[in-house]
N, C-alpha and C positions, 0 to 999 in steps of 0.2 A: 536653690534648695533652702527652706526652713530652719530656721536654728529653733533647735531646741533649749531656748535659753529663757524662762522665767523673765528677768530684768528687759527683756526685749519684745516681751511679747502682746503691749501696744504697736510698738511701731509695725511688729511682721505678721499680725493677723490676716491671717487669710479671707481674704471675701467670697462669699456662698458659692459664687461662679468659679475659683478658683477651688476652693474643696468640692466641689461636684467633678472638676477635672481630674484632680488628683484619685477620686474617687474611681471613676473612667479609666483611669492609666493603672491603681492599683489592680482591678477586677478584669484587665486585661492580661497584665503579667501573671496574675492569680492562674489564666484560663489557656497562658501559654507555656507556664511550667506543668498543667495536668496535663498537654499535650503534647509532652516531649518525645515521648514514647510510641506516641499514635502519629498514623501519614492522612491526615487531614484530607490530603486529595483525594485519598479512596473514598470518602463520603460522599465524594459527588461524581465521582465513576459511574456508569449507565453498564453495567453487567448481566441483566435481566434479556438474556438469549433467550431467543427461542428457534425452534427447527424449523425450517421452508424448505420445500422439495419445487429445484427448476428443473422443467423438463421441454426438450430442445429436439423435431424430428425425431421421438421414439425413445431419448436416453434424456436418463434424470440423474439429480444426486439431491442428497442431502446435506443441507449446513444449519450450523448455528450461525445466527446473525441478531444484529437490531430490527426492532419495526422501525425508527426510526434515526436520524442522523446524530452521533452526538455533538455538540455545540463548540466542542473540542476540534480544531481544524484539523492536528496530530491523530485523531480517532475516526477520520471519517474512514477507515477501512474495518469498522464494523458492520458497514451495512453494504447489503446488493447495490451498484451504482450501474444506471441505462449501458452505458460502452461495456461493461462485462458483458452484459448478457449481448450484446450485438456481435463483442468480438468471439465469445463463442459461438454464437450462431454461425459465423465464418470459418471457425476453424472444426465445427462439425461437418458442414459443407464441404471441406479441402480436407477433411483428415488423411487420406492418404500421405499428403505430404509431410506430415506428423509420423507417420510408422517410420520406427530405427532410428528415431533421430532425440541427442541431447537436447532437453528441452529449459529454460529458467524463466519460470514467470517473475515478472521484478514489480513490486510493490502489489505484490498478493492482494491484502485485505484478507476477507471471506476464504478467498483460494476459489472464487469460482471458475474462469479455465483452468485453473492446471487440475483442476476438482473432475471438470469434464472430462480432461485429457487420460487422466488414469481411467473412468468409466472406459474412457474408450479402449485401453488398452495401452495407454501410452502413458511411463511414468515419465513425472515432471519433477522440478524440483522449485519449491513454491518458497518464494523470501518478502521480507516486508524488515522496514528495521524501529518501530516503534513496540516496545515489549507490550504493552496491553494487545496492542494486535496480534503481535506473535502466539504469546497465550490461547487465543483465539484461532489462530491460523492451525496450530499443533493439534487443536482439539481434533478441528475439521481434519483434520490431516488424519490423527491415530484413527478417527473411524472411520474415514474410507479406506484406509489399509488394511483394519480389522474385518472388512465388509469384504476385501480380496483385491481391493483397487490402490495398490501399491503406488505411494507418492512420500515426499519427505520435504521438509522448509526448514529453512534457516536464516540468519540475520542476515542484510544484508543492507547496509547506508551505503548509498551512491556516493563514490568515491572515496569512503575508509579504504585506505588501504590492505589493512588488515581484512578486513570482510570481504573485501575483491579476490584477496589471495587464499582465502578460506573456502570461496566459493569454486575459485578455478582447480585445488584440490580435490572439489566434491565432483567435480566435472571429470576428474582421470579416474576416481576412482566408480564409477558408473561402466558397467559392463566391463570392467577389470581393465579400461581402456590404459594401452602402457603405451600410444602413441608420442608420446613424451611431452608435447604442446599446451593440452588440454582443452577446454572451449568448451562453448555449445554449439550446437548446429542452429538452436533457434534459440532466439529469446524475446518473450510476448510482455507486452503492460498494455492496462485498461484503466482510463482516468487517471495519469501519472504525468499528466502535463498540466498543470495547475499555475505555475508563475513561472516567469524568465529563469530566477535564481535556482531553480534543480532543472534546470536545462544540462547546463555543461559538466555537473556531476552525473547524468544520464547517461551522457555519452561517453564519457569518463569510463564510467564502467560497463555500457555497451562494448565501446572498442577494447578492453582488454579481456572481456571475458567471453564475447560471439567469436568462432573462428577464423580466421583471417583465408576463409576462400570462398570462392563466385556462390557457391551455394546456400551460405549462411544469411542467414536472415533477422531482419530487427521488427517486429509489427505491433504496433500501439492503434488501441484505438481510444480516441478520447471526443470529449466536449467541448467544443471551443469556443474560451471566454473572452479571448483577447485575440483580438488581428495582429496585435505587435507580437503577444508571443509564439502566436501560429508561426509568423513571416523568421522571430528569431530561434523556434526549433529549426524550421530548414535550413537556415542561416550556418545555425552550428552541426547541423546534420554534416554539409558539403563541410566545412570545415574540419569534423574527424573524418573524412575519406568516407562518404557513404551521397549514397545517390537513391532518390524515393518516387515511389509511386502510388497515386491517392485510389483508393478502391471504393466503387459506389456502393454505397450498402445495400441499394434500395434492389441491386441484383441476386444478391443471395437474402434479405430480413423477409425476414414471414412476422408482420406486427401482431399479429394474433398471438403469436406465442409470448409478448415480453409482459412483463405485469406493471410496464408502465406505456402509454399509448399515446402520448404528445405529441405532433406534428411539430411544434414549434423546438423540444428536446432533441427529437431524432432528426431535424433539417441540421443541426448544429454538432451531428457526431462526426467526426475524418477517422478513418480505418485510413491507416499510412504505413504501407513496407518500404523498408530500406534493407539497403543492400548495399556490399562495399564497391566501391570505384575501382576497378582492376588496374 
């Protein structure tokens, strides 16, 4: 620091390139006390939704999303990703097995299946645990309820505890269920296998929140980016007590329908159910 001291002010002057600095350091602090008050990050948030309507053998919805991905890896559930739209193409296909049944989509985004699922007739209950998305997700959500296609989301981090147990609460009280247990009978995710590290929070709160009988069901369909962490889902799959079976897509996808058409994308999606180990 400078003395302000006359008597000294040979020996302590500052050279050009040193007051250019200080100059640089004053006119930052200048520009970080005008921004005490303001969240900085929101300047570079991508909030500029717009509406696309997917429709799948006969039934549509509408969302707000992005046209494009944000740069944000925490935000990529603003935009339509290929394995949603493949895994509702499968669970339009199978919806029967959807009718009466608890259903939890886990890491929403958009909400495009549990978006489907209420078209269909089947409420869902749609979570993601990043609030910019959720924001988003609620939107989606209040208008297809307004529209008569009853559905609801809520926060949900893979293995908070607290959000586990908030969620298996939202589970009893669906259909005034007083079974005392709670659960879903199903629970879906689409591109929710992204790295090793939310693996075993996955299952974490798989096995505490799907019902612990023959019937219940866990179905992910995702892009696989990695052989190691393909090999360590099923790793830790058989580890919480679940046993899986890989479903070709290429038996129920109609490519005509997805609005993305990559042979090299879709050779690399696995539709994977699991189920528990009796």
């Amino acid at each position: 620091m400078l003395k302000d001291d006359n008597n000294d002010i040979g020996q302590h002057q500052p050279s050009q390139q040193q007051q250019q600095q200080q100059q640089k350091q004053q006119e930052q602090q200048n520009n970080n006390d005008d921004n005490d008050d303001m969240n900085v990050g929101d300047l570079f948030l991508n909030k500029s939704y717009v509406k696309k309507t997917l429709e799948y053998f006969g039934v549509n919805v509408n969302l707000n999303v992005l046209d494009s991905a944000s740069t944000d890896f925490d935000l990529t559930g603003q935009v339509i990703w290929p394995s949603a739209q493949v895994l509702t193409q499968y669970i339009i296909k199978n919806q029967e097995e959807y009718k009466n049944k608890k259903i939890l989509e886990v890491g929403s985004g958009v909400g495009v299946c549990g978006l489907f699922l209420a078209k269909l007739g089947q409420p869902c209950t749609l979570s993601d645990n990043n609030e910019i998305v959720l924001d988003l997700l609620r939107l989606n959500v209040e208008e297809s309820t307004a529209d008569g296609y009853k559905c609801d989301c809520m926060k949900l981090d893979w293995g908070n505890q607290e959000d586990m147990d908030n969620c298996l609460l939202k589970s009893k009280e669906i259909n005034d269920d007083n079974s005392g247990g709670g659960g879903f009978d199903m629970i879906i995710g689409s591109d929710i296998v992204y790295w090793k590290i939310g693996i075993v929070p996955l299952f974490k709160t798989v096995s505490y929140l799907l019902k612990p009988n023959d019937n219940s069901r866990f179905i992910t369909c995702y892009q696989s980016r990695s052989t190691q962490t393909d090999n360590y889902l099923l790793e830790q799959a058989t580890l919480h007590g679940f046993k899986y079976e890989f479903k070709p897509i290429e038996t129920f996808l109609d490519r005509s329908l997805l609005t993305f058409n990559e042979d090299s994308t879709i050779s690399i999606i696995n539709l994977i159910i699991f189920k528990r180990i009796k």
